[in-house]
C-alpha positions as CSV (number, residue, x, y, z in Angstrom):
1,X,0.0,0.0,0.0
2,X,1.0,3.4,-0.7
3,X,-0.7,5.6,2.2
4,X,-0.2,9.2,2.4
5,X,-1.6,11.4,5.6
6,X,-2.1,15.4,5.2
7,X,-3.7,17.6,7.9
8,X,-6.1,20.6,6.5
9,X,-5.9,23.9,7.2
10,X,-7.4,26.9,6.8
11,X,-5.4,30.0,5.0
12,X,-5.1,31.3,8.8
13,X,-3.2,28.5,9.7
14,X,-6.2,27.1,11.8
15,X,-6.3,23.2,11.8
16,X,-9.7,21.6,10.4
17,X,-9.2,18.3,9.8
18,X,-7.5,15.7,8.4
19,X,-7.0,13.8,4.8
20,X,-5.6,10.2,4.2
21,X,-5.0,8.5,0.7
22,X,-4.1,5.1,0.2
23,X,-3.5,3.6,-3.0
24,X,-2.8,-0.2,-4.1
25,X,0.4,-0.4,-5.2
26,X,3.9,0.8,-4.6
27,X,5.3,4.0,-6.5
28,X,3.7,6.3,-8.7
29,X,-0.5,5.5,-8.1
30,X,-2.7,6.6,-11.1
31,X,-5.9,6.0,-8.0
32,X,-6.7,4.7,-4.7
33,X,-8.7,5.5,-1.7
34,X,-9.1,8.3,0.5
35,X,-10.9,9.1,4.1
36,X,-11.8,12.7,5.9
37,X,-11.3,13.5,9.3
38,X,-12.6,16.9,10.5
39,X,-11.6,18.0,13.7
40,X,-13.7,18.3,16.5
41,X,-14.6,21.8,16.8
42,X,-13.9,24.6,14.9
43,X,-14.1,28.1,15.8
44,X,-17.2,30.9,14.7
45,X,-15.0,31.8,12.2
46,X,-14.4,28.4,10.6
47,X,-17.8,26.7,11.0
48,X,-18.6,26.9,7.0
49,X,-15.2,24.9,5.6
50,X,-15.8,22.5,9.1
51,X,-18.8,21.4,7.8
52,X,-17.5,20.7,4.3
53,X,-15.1,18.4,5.7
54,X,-17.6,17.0,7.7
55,X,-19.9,16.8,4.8
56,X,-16.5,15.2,2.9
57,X,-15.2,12.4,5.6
58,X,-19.0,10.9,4.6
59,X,-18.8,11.2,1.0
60,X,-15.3,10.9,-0.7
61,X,-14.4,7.8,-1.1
62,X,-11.6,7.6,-3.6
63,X,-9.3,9.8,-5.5
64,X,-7.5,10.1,-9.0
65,X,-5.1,11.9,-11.4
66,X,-6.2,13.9,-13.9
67,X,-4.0,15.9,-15.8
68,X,-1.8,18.5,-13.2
69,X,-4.9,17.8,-10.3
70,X,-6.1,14.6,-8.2
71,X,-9.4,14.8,-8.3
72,X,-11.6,13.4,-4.8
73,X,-15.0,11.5,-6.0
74,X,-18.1,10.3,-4.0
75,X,-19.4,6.8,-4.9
76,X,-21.0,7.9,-7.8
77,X,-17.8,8.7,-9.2
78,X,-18.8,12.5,-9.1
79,X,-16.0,15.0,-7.9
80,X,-16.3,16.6,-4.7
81,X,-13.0,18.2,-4.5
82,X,-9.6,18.8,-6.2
83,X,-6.3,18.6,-4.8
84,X,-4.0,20.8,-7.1
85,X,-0.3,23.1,-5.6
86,X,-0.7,22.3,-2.4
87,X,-4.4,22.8,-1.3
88,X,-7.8,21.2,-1.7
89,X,-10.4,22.7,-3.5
90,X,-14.3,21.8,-2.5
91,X,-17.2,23.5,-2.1
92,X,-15.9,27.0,-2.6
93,X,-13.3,26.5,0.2
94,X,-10.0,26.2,0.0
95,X,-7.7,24.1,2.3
96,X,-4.0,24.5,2.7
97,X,-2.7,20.8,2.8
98,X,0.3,20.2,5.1
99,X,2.3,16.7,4.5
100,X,2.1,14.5,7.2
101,X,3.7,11.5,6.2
102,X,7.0,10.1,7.9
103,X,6.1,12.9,10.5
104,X,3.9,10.3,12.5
């Protein structure tokens, strides 16, 4: 398995959840897998892109290239989001993604 771990942020810094991807084989993965974790709470402030994470850890289930971009689909195969430079796009919101893996 090729499992990658990010934690999401918000442009302030603020943590909001979390994002893991797993693919089936070693090396350079065309697809795979992928789970959402938001966080707890969130402040006032932060309650709109909480709830799309929320909203996201119960409908994205996998994840796959296309062209510069990864794109997050639901079961339907629909896209929900769009990882692209460094940050997840979904919903409007945009999340600052920090690397996580080898870290834990």
């Amino acid at each position: 398995m090729n499992m990658q771990r990010f934690s999401l942020c918000a442009a302030d810094g603020t943590h909001l959840g979390f994002l893991v991807t797993d693919a089936p084989t070693r090396g350079v993965a065309e697809t795979g897998v992928c789970a959402f974790k938001a966080a707890e709470t969130a402040e006032d402030v932060h309650a709109a892109a909480h709830a799309r994470l929320a909203w996201l850890a119960q409908h994205a289930q996998s994840w796959q290239w296309s062209g510069d971009a990864a794109r997050v689909c639901d079961a339907a195969g629909d896209t929900v989001a769009q990882v692209r430079g460094g940050y997840l796009h979904s919903g409007g919101f945009d999340f600052i993604l920090n690397d996580l893996t080898g870290v834990l």
